[in-house]
C-alpha positions as CSV (number, residue, x, y, z in Angstrom):
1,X,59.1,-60.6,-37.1
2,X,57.8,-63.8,-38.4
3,X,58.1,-67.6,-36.7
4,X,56.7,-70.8,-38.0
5,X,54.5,-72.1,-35.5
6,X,52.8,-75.4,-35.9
7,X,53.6,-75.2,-39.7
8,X,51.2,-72.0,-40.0
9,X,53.9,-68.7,-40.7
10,X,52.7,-66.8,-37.5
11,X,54.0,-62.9,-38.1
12,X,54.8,-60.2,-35.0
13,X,56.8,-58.8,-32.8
14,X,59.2,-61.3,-30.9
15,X,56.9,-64.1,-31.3
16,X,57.7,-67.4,-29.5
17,X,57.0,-70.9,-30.1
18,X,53.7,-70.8,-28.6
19,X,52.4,-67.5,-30.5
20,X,53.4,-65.1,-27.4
21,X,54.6,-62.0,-28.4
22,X,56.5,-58.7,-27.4
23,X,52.6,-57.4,-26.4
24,X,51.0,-60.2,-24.7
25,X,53.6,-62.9,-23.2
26,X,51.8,-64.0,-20.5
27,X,51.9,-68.1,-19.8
28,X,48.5,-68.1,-21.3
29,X,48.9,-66.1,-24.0
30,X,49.2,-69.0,-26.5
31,X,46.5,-68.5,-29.8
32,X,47.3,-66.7,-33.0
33,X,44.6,-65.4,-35.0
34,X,44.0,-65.4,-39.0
35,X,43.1,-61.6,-40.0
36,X,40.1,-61.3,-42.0
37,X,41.0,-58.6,-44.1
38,X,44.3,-60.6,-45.0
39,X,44.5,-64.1,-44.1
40,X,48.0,-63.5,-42.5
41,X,48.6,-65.0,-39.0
42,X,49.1,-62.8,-36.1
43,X,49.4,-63.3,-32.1
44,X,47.2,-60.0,-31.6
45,X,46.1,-56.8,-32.6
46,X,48.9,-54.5,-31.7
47,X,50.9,-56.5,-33.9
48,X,48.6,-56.3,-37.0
49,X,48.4,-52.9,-36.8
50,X,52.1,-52.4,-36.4
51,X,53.3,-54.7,-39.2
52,X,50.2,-55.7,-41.5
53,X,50.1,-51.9,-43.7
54,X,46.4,-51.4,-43.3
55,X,43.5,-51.8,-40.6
56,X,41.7,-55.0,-39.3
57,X,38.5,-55.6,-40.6
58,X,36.4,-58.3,-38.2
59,X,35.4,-61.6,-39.0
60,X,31.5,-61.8,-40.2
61,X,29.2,-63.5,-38.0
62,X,28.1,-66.0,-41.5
63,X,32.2,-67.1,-41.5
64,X,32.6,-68.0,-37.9
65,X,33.0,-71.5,-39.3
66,X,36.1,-70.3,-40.3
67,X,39.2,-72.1,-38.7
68,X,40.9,-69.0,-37.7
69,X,42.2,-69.8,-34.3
70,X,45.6,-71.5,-33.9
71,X,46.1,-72.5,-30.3
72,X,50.2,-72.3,-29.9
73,X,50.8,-75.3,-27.6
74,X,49.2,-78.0,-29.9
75,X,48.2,-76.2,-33.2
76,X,44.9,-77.3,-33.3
77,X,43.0,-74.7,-35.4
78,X,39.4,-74.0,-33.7
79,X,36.9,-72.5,-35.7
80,X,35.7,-68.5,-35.0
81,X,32.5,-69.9,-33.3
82,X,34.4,-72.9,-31.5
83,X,37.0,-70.3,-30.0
84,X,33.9,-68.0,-28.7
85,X,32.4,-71.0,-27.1
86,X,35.7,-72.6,-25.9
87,X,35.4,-71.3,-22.1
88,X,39.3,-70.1,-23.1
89,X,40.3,-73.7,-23.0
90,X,41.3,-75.7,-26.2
91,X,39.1,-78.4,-27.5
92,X,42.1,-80.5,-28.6
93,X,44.7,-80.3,-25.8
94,X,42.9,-78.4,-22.8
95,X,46.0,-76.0,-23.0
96,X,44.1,-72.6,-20.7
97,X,43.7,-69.1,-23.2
98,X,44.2,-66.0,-21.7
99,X,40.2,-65.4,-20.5
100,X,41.5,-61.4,-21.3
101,X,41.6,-61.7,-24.6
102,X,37.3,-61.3,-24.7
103,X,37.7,-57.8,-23.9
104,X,39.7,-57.7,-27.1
105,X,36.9,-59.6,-29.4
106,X,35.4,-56.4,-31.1
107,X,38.5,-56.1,-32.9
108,X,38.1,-59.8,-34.2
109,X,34.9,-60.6,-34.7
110,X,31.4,-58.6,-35.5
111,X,29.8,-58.9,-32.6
């Protein structure tokens, strides 16, 4: 339920060594996120509300300065407003993001 990933504890369900998990495994599927309302580490939503105990509150537009993006195949940490502007490709090792994950950002970040 929990891996160390990059040195950063990354918690969820069958999480591999590049943040995939039992929900979203797919080859780019490869970022962990840093809940707001906890500051736990998690590969995605499903997983924080399975595990975390309590709902996800979204990052604030004033903290997306915040490094709360942990790419899983060089664990650079991007910043909230880096990620959004990223093009789903990471600024330290090009590794591609899963583009998907937008549809998702709602339940990340205040839009």
């Amino acid at each position: 339920m929990e891996r160390i990933i990059h040195n950063i504890l990354v918690l969820g369900l069958n999480v591999d060594e590049q943040t995939r998990c039992a929900h979203y495994h797919g080859e780019d599927d490869v970022i962990a996120i840093k809940f707001r309302c906890c500051g736990d580490w998690f590969p995605c939503h499903e997983c924080h509300a399975e595990l975390a105990g309590h709902a996800a509150v979204p990052w604030p537009k004033e903290e997306f300065d915040a490094a709360a993006i942990l790419c899983g195949g060089c664990g650079h940490q991007l910043s909230i407003r880096e990620y959004l502007d990223c093009n789903s490709v990471c600024l330290h090792c090009r590794r591609r993001f899963n583009p998907g994950c937008a549809n998702h950002y709602p339940l990340y970040f205040d839009s």
